[in-house]
N, C-alpha and C positions, 0 to 999 in steps of 0.2 A: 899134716893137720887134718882132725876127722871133720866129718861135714857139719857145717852150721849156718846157719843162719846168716847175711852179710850186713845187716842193721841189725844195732842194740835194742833190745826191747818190743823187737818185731816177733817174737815168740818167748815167750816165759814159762816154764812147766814148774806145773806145784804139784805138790803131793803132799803127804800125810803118814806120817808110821808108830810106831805104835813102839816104846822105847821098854817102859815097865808101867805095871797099874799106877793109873791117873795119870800117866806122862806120855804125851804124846809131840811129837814133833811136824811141827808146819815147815815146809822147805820150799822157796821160790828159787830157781835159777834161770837165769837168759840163757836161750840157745847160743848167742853170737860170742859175749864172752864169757861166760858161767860165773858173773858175779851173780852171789847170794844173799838171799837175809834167811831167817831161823827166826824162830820161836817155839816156846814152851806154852805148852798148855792143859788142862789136865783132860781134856775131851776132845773130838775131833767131831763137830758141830758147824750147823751154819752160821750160826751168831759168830762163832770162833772165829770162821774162815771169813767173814765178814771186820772185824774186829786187826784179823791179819793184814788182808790187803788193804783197810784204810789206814792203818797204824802204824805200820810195816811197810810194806811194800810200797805202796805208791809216796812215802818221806824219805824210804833210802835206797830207793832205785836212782842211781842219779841219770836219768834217762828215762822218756818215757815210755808204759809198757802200752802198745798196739793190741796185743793176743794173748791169752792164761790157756795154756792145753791143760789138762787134767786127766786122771781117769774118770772110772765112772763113781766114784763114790759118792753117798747123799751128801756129804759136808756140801759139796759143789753146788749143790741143783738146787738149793733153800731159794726163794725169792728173793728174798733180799739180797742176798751175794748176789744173783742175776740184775736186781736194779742197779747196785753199787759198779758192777762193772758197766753197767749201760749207762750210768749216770759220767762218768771217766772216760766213756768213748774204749772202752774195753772191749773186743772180741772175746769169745767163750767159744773155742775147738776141743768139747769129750773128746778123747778114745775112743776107737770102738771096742766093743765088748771084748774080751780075751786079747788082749793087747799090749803087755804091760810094755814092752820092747818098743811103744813110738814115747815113752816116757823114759829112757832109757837112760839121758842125760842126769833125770832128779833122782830115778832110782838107785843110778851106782854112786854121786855123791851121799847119799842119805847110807851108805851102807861103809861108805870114809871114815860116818862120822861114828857110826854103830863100833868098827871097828879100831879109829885111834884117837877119840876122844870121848867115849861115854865108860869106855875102861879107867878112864886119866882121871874120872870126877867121884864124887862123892854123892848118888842119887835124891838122899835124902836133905843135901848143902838144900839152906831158907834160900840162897843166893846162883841154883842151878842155872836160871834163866841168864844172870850177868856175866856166868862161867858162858855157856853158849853166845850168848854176844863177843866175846872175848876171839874165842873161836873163831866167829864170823867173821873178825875184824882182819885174824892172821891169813883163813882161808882166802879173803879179797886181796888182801895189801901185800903180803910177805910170800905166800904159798905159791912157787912154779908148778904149771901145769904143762904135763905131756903133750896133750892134744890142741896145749896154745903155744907149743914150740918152746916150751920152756918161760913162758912169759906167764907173772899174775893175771887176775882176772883184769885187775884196775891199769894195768901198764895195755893191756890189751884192747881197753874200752880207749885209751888216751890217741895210741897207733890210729885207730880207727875215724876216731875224732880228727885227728891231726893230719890223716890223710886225708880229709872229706873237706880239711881246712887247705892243705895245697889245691887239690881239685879246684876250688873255689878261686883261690888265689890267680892260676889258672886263666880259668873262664872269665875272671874281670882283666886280666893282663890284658885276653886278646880281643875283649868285644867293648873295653873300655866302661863298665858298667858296676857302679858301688851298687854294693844290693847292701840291705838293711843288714846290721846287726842285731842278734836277739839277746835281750838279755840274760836268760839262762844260758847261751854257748858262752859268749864271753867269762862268764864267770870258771867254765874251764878249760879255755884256752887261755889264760892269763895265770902268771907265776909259775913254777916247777911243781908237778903231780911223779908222785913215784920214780924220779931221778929223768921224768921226761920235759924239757925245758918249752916253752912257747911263749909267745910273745904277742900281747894285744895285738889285734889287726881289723880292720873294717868286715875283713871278709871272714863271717864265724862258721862252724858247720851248724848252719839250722835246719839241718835234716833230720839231725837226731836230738831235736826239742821242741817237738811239734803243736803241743800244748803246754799253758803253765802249769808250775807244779806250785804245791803250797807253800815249798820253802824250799830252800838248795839245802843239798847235801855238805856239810860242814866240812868232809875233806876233799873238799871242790872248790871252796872258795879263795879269790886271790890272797898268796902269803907271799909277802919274802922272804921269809926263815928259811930253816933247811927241810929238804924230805919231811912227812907224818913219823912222828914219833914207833918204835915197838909196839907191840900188842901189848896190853898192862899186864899178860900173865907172861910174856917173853916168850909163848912158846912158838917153836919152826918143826916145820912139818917138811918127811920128802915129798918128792915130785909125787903130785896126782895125776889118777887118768883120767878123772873125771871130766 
């Protein structure tokens, strides 16, 4: 496994590329487990990139983000993006200059999608933006990745989870000590996520939900049904190296 990050959400690289005139693509990914969002937009702007991260990113990260690395580009450096991350308890780590290789995670994903999914779509579809949701949804849930051993992004975020929850389980065995539970861990260490099974427990990992979020992510929360359904366009993709 290449190197990363050992907490969800402790570093998130964004970037921005440039797909065809007026279409530009926003890409978030966590170092830890390279779960993603995407967005469509036809400029790549501070408003934009303000609009991403409250809209986007901070509703279906299901984790919260510590750090946004970036390059340098002006979309980043607007005010307001700078307030919205400081207002969220947000770190802000640019690049430095000629650098594009500490970004290296967002770049070779964004260049996945350049090559097997912006061939597969129709540019001018009214509905590009719900095709790249769609995408996003197979990339996290369905897609094995190389450099997570074979494992989705979301079976990987669950491992991590689930071990921070034996940890836990653990350290109250042997010092006799209920620590609190947080509301947002319970909601994913309860029910089956991704064929990974848990079971409510006093001891949740609240390490990795450090602050509230404004809503839980919808396939996070307790089901008893089976596994999340397919992607709605069915498609499966080989292993990435991303």
């Amino acid at each position: 496994m290449r190197y990363s990050k050992a907490v969800p959400g402790e570093r998130v690289q964004m970037d921005t590329c440039k797909i065809a005139p007026r279409i530009y693509q926003y890409t978030a990914i966590d170092d830890c487990t390279r779960f993603r969002v995407l967005g469509i937009y036809p400029r790549r702007t501070a408003s934009n990139s303000v609009h991403f991260l409250e809209a986007r990113m901070l509703d279906e990260f299901p984790f919260p983000i510590q750090r946004i690395q970036t390059d340098r580009g002006g979309e980043f450096f607007g005010l307001e993006f700078q307030q919205v991350m400081r207002r969220n308890l947000i770190k802000f780590r640019p690049n430095r200059p000629g650098a594009p290789h500490l970004n290296g995670k967002v770049e070779r994903s964004q260049q996945t999608d350049k090559v097997e999914f912006y061939p597969m779509v129709d540019l001018a579809d009214a509905e590009l933006a719900l095709r790249l949701e769609e995408w996003q949804f197979d990339y996290n849930w369905h897609r094995p990745h190389s450099s997570l051993g074979g494992k989705t992004p979301v079976e990987r975020c669950c491992e991590l989870t689930l071990r921070r929850h034996r940890d836990q389980l653990t350290t109250c065995s042997c010092s006799g000590i209920l620590p609190h539970t947080s509301h947002h861990s319970s909601r994913l260490t309860s029910g089956t996520v991704s064929g990974i099974s848990a079971s409510a427990s006093p001891c949740a990992p609240d390490a990795f939900f450090l602050r509230p979020r404004r809503r839980a992510p919808s396939f996070f929360l307790p089901h008893a049904g089976p596994p999340p359904p397919a992607s709605p366009s069915g498609m499966r993709a080989p292993v990435s190296k991303a």
